[in-house]
BALOBA-1460 file (C-alpha; in Angstrom, 3 decimals):
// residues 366
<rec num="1" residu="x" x="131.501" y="0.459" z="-4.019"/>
<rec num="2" residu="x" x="130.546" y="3.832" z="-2.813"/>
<rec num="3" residu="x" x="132.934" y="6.224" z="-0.683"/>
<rec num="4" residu="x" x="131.083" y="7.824" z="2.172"/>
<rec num="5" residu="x" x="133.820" y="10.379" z="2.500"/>
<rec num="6" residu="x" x="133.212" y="12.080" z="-0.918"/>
<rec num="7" residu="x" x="130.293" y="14.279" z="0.601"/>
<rec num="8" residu="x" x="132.446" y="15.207" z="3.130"/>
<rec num="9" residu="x" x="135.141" y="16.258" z="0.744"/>
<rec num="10" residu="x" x="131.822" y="18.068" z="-1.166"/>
<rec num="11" residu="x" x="131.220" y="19.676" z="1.758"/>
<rec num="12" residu="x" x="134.693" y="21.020" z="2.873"/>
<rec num="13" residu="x" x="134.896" y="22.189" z="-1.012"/>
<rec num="14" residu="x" x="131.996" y="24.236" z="-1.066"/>
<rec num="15" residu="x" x="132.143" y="25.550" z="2.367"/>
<rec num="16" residu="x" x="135.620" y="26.619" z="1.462"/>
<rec num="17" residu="x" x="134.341" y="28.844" z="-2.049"/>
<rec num="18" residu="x" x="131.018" y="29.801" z="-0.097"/>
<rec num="19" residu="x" x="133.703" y="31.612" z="2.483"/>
<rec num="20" residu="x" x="135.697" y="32.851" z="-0.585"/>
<rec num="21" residu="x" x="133.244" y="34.791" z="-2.337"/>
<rec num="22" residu="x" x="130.792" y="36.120" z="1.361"/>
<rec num="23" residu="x" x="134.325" y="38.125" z="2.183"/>
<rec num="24" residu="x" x="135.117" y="39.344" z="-1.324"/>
<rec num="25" residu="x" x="131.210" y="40.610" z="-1.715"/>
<rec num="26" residu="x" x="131.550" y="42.170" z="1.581"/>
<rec num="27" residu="x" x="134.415" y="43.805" z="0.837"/>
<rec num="28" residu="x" x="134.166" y="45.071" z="-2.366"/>
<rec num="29" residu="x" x="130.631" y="46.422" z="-1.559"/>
<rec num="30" residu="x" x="132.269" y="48.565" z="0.984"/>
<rec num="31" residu="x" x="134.969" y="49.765" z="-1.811"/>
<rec num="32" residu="x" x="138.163" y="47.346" z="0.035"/>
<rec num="33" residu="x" x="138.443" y="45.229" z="-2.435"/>
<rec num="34" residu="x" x="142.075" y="46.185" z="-4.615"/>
<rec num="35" residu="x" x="142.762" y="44.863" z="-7.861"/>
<rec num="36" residu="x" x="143.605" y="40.942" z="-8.758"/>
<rec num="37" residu="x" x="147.219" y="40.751" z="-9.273"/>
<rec num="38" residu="x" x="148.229" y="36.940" z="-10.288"/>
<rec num="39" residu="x" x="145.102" y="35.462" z="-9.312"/>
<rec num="40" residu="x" x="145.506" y="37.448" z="-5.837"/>
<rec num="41" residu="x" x="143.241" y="39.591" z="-4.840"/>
<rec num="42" residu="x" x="144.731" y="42.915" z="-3.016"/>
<rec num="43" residu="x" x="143.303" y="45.113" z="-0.265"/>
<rec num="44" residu="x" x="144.080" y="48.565" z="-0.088"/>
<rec num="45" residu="x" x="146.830" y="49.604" z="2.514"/>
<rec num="46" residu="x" x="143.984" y="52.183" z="3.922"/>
<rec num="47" residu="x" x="141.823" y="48.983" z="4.818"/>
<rec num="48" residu="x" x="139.907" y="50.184" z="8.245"/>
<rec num="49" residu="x" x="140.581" y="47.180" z="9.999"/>
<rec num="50" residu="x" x="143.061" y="44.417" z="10.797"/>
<rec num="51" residu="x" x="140.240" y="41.925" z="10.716"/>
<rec num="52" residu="x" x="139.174" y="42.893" z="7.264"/>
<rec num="53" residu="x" x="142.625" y="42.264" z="6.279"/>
<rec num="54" residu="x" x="142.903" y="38.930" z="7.731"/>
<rec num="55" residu="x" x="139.676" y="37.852" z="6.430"/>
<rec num="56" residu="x" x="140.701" y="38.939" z="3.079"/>
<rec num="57" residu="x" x="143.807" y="37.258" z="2.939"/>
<rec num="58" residu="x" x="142.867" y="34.078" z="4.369"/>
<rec num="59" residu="x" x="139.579" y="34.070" z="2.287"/>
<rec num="60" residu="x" x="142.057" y="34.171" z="-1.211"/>
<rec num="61" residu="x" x="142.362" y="29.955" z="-0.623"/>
<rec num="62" residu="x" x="138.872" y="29.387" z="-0.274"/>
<rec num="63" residu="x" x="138.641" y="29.118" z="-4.212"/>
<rec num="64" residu="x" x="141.120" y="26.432" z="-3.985"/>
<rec num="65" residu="x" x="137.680" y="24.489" z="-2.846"/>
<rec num="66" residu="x" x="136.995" y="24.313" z="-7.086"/>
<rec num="67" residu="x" x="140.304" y="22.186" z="-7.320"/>
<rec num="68" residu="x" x="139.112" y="19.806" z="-5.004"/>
<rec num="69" residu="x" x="135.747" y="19.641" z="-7.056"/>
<rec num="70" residu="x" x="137.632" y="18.610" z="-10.274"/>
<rec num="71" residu="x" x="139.642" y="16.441" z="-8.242"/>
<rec num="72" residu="x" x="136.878" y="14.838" z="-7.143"/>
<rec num="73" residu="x" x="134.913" y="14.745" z="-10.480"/>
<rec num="74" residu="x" x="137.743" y="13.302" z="-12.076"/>
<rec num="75" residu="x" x="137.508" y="10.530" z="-9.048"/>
<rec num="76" residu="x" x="133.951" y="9.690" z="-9.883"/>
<rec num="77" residu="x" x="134.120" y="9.765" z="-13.282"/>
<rec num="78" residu="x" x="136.986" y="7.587" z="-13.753"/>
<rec num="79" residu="x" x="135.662" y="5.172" z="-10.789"/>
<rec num="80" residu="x" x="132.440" y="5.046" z="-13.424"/>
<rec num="81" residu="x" x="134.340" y="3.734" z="-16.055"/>
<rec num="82" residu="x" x="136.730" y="1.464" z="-13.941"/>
<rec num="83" residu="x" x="133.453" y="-0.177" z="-12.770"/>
<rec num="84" residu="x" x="131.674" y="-0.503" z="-16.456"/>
<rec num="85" residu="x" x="135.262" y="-1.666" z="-17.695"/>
<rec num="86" residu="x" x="135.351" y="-4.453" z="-14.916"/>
<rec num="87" residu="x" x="131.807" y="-5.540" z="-15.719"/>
<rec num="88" residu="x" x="130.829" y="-9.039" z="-17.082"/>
<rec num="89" residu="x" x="127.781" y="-7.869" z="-19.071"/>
<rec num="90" residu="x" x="129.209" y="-4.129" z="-19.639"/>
<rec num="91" residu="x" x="127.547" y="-3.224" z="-23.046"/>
<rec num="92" residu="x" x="128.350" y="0.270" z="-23.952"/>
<rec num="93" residu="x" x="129.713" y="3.254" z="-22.261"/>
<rec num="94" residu="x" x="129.577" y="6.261" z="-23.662"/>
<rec num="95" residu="x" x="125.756" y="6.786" z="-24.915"/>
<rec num="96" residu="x" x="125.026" y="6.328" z="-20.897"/>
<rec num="97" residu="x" x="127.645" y="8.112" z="-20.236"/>
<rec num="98" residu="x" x="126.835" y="11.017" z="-21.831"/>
<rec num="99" residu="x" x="123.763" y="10.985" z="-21.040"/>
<rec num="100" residu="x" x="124.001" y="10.664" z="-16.805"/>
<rec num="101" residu="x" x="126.303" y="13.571" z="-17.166"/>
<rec num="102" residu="x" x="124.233" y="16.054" z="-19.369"/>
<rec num="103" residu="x" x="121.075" y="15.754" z="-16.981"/>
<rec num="104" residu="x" x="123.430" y="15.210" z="-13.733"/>
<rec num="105" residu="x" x="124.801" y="19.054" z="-14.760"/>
<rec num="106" residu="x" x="122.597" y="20.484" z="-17.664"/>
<rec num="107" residu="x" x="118.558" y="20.914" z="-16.290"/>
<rec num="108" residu="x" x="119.868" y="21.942" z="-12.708"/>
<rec num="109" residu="x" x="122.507" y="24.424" z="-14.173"/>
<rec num="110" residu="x" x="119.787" y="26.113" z="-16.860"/>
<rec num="111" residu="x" x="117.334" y="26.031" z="-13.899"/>
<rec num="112" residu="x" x="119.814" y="28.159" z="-11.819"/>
<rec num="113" residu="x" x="120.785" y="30.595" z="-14.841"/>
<rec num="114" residu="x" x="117.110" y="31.546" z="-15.318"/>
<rec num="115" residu="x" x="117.011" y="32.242" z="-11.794"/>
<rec num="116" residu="x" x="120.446" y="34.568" z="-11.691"/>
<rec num="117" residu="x" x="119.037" y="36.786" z="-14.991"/>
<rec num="118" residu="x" x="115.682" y="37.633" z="-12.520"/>
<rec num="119" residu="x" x="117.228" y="40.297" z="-10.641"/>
<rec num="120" residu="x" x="119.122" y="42.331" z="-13.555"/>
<rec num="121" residu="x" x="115.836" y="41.655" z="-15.455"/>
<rec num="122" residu="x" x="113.912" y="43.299" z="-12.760"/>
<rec num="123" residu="x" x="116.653" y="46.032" z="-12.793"/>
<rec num="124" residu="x" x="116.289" y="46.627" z="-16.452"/>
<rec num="125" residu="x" x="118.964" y="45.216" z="-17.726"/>
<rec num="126" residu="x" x="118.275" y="41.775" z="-19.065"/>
<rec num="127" residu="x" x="121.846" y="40.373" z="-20.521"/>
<rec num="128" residu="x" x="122.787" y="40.541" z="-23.713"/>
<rec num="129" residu="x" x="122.554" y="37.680" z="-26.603"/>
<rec num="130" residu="x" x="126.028" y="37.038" z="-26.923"/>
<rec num="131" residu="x" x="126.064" y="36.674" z="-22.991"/>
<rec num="132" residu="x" x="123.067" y="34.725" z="-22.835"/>
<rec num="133" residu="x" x="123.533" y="32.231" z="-25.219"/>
<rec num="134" residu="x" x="126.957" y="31.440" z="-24.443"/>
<rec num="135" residu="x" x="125.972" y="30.494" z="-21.137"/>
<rec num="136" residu="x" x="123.222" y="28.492" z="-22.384"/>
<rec num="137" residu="x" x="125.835" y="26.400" z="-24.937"/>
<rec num="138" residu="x" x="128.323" y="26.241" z="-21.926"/>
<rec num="139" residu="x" x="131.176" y="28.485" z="-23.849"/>
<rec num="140" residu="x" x="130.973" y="31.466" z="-21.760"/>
<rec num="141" residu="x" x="134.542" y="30.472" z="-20.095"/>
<rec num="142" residu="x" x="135.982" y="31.088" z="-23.650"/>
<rec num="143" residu="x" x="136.284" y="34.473" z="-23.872"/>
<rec num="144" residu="x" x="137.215" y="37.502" z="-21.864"/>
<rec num="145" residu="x" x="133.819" y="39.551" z="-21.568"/>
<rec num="146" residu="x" x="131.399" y="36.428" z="-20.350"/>
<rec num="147" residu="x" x="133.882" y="34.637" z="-18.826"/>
<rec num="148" residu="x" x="132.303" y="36.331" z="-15.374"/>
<rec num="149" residu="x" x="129.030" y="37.103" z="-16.579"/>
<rec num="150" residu="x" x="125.575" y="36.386" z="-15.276"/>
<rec num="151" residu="x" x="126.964" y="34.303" z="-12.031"/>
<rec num="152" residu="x" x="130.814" y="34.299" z="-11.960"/>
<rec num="153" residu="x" x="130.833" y="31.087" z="-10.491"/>
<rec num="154" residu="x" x="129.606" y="29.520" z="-13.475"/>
<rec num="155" residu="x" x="132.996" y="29.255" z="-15.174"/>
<rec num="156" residu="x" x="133.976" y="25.946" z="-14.139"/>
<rec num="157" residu="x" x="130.566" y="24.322" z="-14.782"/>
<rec num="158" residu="x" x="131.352" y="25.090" z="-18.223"/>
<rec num="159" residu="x" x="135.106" y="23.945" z="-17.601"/>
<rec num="160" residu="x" x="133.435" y="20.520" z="-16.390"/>
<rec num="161" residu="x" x="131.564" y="20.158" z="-19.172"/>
<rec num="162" residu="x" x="133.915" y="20.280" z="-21.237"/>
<rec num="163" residu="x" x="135.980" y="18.116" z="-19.732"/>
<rec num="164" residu="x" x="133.488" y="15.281" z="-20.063"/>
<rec num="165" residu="x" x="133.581" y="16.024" z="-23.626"/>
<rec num="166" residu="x" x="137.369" y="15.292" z="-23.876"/>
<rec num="167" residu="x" x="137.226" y="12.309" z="-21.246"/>
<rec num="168" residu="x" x="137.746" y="9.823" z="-24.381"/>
<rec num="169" residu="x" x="140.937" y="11.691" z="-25.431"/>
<rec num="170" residu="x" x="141.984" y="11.747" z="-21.564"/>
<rec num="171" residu="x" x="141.532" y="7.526" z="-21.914"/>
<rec num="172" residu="x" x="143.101" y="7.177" z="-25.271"/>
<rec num="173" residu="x" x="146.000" y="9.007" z="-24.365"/>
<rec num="174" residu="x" x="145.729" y="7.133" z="-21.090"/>
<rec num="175" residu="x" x="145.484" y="3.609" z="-22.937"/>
<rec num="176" residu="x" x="148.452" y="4.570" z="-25.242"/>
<rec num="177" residu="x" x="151.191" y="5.778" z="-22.623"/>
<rec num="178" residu="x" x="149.884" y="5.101" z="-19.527"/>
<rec num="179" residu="x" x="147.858" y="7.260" z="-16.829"/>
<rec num="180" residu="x" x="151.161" y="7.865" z="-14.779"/>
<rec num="181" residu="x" x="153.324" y="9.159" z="-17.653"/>
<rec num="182" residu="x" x="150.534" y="10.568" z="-19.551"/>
<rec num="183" residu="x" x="149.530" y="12.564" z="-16.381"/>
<rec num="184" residu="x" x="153.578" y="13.453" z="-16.133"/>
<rec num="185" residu="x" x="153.270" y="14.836" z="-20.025"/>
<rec num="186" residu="x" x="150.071" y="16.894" z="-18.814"/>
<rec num="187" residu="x" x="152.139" y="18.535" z="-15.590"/>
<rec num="188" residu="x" x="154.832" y="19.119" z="-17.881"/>
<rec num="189" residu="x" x="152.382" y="21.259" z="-20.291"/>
<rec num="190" residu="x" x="150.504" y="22.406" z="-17.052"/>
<rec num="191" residu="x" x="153.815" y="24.235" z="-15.570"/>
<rec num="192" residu="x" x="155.029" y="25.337" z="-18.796"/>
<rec num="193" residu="x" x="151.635" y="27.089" z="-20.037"/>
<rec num="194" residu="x" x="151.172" y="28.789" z="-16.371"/>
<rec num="195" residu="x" x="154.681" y="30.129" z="-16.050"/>
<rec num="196" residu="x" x="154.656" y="31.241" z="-19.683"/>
<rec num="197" residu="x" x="151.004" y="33.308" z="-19.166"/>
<rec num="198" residu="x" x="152.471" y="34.775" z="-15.997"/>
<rec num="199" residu="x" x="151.900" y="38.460" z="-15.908"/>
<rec num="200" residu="x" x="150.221" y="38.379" z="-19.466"/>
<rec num="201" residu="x" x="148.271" y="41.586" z="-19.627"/>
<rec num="202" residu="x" x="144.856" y="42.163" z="-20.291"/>
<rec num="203" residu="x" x="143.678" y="39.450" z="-18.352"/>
<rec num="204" residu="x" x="145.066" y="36.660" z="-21.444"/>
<rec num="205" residu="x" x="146.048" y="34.556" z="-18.747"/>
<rec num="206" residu="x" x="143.396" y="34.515" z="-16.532"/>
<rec num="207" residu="x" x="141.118" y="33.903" z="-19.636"/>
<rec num="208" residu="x" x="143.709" y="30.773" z="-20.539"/>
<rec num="209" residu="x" x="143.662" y="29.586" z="-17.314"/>
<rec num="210" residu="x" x="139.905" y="29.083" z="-17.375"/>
<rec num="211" residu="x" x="140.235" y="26.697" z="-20.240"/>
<rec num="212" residu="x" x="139.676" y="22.987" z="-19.560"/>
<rec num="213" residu="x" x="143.192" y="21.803" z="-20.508"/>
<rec num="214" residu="x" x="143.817" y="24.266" z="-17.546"/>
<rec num="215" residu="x" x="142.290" y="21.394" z="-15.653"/>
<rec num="216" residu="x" x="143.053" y="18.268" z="-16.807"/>
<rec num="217" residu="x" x="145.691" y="17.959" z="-14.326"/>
<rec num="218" residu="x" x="143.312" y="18.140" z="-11.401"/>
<rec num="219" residu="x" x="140.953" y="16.531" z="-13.064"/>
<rec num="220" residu="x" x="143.722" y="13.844" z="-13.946"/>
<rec num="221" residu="x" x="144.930" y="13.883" z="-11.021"/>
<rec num="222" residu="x" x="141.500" y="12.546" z="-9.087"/>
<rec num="223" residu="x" x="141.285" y="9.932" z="-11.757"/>
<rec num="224" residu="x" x="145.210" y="8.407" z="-10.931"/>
<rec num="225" residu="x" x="143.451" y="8.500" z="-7.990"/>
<rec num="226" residu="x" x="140.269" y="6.186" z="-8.656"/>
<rec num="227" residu="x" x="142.676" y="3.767" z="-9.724"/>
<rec num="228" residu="x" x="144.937" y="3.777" z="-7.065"/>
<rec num="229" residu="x" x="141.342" y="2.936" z="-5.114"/>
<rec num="230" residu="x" x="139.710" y="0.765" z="-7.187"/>
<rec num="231" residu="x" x="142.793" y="-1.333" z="-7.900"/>
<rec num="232" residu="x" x="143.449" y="-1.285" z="-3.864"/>
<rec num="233" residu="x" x="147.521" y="-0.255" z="-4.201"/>
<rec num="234" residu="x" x="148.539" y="-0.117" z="-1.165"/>
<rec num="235" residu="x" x="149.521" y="4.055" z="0.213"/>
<rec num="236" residu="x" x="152.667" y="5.186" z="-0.066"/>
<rec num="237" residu="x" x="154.919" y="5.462" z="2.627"/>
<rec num="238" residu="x" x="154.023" y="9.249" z="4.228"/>
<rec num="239" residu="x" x="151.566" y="9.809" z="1.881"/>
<rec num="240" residu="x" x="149.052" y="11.649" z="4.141"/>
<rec num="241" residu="x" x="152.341" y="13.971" z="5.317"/>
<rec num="242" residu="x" x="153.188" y="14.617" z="1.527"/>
<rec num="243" residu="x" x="149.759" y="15.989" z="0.816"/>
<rec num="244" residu="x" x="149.661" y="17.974" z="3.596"/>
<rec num="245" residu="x" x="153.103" y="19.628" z="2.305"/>
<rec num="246" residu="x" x="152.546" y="19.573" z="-0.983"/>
<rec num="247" residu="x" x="149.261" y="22.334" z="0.373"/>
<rec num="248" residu="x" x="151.368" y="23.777" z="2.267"/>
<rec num="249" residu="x" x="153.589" y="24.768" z="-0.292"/>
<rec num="250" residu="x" x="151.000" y="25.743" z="-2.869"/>
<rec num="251" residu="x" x="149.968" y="28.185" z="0.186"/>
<rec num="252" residu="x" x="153.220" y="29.659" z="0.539"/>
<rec num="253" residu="x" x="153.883" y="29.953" z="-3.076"/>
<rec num="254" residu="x" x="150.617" y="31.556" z="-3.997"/>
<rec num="255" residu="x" x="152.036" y="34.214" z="-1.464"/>
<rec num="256" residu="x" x="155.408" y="34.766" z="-3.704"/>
<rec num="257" residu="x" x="154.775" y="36.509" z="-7.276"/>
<rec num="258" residu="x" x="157.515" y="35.264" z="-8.892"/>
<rec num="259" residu="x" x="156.039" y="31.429" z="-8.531"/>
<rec num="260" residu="x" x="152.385" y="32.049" z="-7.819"/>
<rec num="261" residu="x" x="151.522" y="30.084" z="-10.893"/>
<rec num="262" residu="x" x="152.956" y="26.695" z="-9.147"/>
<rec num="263" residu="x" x="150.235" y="26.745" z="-6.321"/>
<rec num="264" residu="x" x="147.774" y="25.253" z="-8.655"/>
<rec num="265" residu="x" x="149.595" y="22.157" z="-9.988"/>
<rec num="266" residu="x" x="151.065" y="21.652" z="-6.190"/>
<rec num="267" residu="x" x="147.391" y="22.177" z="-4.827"/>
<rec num="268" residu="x" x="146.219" y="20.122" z="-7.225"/>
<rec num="269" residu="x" x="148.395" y="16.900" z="-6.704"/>
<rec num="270" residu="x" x="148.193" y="17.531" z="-2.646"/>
<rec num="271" residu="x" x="144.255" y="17.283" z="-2.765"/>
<rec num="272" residu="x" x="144.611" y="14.394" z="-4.935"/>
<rec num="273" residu="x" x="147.071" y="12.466" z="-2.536"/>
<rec num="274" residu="x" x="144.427" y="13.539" z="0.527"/>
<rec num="275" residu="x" x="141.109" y="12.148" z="-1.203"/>
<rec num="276" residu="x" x="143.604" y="8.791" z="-2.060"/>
<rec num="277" residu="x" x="144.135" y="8.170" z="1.793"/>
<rec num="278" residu="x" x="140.753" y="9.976" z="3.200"/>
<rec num="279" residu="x" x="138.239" y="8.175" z="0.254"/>
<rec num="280" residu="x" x="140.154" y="4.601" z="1.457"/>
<rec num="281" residu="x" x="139.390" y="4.762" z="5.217"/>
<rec num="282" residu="x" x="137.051" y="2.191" z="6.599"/>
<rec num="283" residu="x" x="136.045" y="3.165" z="10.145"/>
<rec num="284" residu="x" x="133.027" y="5.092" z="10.973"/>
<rec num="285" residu="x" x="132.104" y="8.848" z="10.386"/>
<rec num="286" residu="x" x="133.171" y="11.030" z="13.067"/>
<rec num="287" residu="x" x="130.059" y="13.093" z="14.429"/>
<rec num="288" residu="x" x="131.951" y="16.447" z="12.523"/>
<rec num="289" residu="x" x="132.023" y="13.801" z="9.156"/>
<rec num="290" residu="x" x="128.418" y="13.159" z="9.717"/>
<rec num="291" residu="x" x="127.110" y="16.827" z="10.307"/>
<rec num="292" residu="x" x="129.285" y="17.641" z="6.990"/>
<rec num="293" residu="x" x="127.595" y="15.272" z="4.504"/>
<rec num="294" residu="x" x="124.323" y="16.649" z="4.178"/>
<rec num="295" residu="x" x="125.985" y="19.670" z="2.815"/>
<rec num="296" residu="x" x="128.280" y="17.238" z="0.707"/>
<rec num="297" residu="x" x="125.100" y="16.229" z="-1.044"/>
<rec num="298" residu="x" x="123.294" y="19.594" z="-1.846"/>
<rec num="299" residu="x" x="126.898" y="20.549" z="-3.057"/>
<rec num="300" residu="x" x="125.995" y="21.392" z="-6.306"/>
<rec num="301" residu="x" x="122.644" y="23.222" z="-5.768"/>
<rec num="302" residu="x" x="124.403" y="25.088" z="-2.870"/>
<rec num="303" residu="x" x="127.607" y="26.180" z="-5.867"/>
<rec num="304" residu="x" x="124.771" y="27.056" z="-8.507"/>
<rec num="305" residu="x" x="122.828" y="29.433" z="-6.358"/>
<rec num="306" residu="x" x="125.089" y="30.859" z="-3.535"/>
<rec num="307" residu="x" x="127.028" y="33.718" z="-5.311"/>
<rec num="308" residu="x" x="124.008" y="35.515" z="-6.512"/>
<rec num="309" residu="x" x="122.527" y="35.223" z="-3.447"/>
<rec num="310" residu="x" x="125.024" y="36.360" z="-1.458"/>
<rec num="311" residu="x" x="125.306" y="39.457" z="-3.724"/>
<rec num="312" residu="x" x="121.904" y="40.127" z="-2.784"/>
<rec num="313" residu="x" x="121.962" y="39.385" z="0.797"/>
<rec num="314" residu="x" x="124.950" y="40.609" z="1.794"/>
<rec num="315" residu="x" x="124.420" y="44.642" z="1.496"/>
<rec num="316" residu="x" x="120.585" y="44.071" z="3.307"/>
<rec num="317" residu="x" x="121.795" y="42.292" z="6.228"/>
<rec num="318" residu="x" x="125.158" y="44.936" z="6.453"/>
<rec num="319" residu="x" x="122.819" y="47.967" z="6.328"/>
<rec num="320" residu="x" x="119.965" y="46.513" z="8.107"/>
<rec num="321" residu="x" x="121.082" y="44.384" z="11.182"/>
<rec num="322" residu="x" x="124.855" y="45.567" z="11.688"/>
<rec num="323" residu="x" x="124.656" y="48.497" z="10.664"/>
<rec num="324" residu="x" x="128.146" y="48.530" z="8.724"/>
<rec num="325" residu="x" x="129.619" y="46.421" z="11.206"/>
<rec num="326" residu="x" x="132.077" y="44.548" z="8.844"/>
<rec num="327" residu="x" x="133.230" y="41.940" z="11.328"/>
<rec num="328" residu="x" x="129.515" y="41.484" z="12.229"/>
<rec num="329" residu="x" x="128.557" y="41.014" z="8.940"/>
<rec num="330" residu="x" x="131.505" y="38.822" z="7.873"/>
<rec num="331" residu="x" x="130.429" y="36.283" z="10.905"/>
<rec num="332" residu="x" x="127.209" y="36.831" z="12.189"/>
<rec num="333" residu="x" x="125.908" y="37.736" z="8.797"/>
<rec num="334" residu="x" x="127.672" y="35.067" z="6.647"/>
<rec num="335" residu="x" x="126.525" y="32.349" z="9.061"/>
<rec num="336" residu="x" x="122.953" y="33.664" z="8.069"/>
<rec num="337" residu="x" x="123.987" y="33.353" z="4.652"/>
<rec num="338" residu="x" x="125.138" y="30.333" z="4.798"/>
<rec num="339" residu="x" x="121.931" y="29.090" z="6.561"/>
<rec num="340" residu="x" x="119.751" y="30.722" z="3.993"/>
<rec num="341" residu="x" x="121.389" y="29.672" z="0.836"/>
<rec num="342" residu="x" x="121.814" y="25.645" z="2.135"/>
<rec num="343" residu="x" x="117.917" y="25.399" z="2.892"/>
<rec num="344" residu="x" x="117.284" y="26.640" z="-0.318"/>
<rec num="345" residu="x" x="119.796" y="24.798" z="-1.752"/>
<rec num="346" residu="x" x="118.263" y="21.605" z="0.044"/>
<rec num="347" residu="x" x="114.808" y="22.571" z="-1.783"/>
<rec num="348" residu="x" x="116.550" y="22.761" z="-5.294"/>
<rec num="349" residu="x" x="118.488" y="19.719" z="-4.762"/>
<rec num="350" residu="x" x="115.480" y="17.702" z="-3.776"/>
<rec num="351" residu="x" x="112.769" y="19.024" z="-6.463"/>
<rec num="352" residu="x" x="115.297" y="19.848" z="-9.636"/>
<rec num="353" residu="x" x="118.332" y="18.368" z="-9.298"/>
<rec num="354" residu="x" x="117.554" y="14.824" z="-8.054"/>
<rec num="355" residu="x" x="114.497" y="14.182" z="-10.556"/>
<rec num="356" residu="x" x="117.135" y="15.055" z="-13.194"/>
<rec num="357" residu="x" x="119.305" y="12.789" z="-12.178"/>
<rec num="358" residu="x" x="117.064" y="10.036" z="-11.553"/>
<rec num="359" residu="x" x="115.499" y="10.931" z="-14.893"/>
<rec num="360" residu="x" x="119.245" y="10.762" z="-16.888"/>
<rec num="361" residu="x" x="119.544" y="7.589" z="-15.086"/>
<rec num="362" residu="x" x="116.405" y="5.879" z="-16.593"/>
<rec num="363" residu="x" x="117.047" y="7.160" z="-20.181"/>
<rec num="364" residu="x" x="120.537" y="6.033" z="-19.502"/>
<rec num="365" residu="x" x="119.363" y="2.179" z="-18.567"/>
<rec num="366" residu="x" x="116.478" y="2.135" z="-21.877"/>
């Protein structure tokens, strides 16, 4: 059974953080960028433009596009072991299991880290050990200083990781209570452990919220909804229109600093009661569904690569074809971007990712 619709959720997600972090590097390269305040970033009130603004501002939800990622990965992953679990002649799961995931992530994520320490290399200043290897063990999202290090955007490929790890507590606790109560136990924790961190300084929160019990709700959440799918329950009653609030409230919220720490868990459930009704329709691809897959696909090539890149490219096309021209460079220049990093994302998909995962398929079948 294979849902068509999942590369266009891919592709909406990545779109969405490729956006995120082409108008933060453009702004803070031009000194714009304020300080994060509750996982907010803040523009000076001296900002030279109302566009600037706007595209700051509006740019704050494109890292919402990670949630739907775990959301989705908790989808698959639980669809995986709905299908071994209904099988006849299902054998074991977890020696395959482990081993699809580690070269699905591992070789194409250690492929892309070589290639983000080239340019400080080149510059001199080739990261340290401590940074290094706890990138290469997948720990760096455990503490403060590497958290961001090398390529910021490989926090939550450490984050997924480790939630593979813990997918047999995430079933046990599942088998024992239930996947609805047990996911109402892990909101419960969720809300509690965000509104307690709230305003924690020295950046102790952000550094908790990076954690992958941070995300077992999302991640949860997309695997309440592989069974909801694979066990065909009917939808709810409004369910499409309950999403769509549930996002909008996590929008407005994230705007209001006394609750900002409820957008997550309300963003969270909302994407999960989308990909339950999108992932379940049956009629054909719109011509804007098909011209969105292909970027679904390279997804995860496109995420490993695109924030270095863009931290390169983005000051040589400002100073050399606009000429400081922010809007310019935000659209003009980020479509180039965009262009740039998905053909080369297309290249990495098709020569390192895919033989990996072909190859962790094969070892997974001997």
């Amino acid at each position: 059974m294979r849902y068509p619709r999942l590369d266009v959720l891919r592709a909406v997600a990545i779109f969405a953080v490729f956006w995120h972090h082409v108008v933060y590097h453009v702004l803070l390269q031009r000194g714009l960028s304020g300080p994060v305040s509750h996982g907010m970033w803040t523009l000076p009130s001296d900002a030279e433009s109302p566009s600037a603004w706007c595209s700051f501002f509006l740019s704050q939800y494109g890292g919402w596009g990670v949630m739907l990622f775990f959301v989705i990965s908790g989808f698959c992953i639980h669809l995986s072991f709905l299908k071994w679990q209904a099988s006849p002649s299902a054998s074991g799961f977890w020696r395959p299991y482990i081993i699809r995931r580690f070269f699905r992530i591992y070789p194409p994520y250690l492929f892309a880290l070589i290639l983000a320490c080239i340019p400080p290399l080149l510059a001199g200043a080739w990261p340290d050990g401590f940074q290094l290897w706890s990138h290469i063990f997948m720990v760096h999202n455990l503490h403060a200083d590497t958290l961001f290090g090398i390529n910021p955007s490989f926090w939550s490929l450490a984050v997924e990781w480790q939630l593979y790890l813990v997918y047999p507590f995430f079933l046990f606790f599942c088998r024992r209570w239930g996947l609805a109560k047990f996911l109402g136990v892990v909101l419960a924790i969720d809300v509690f452990l965000r509104a307690w961190t709230y305003g924690w300084p020295d950046g102790g929160g952000l550094l908790l919220s990076q954690l992958p019990f941070s995300y077992w709700l999302t991640w949860g959440a997309g695997a309440w909804c592989a069974e909801r799918v694979w066990s065909r329950q009917p939808l709810w009653p409004h369910e499409s229109s309950v999403a769509a609030l549930l996002i909008l409230a996590a929008v407005v919220v994230k705007m209001c600093a006394p609750v900002t720490w409820l957008s997550v868990p309300l963003a969270s459930i909302g994407f999960a009661l989308w990909c339950d009704v999108y992932a379940r329709r049956t009629d054909a691809l719109t011509l804007a569904e098909r011209a969105a897959v292909p970027l679904g696909l390279v997804s995860y090539s496109f995420y490993l690569i695109h924030q270095p890149l863009i931290v390169q490219l983005a000051p040589r096309l400002e100073a050399r074809l606009f000429h400081g021209d922010i809007v310019l460079t935000l659209t003009l220049g980020g479509l180039l971007m965009f262009v740039i990093v998905y053909f080369l994302s297309a290249l990495m998909c098709r020569f390192v990712e895919k033989p990996s995962g072909e190859a962790g398929h094969r070892l997974a079948r001997s």
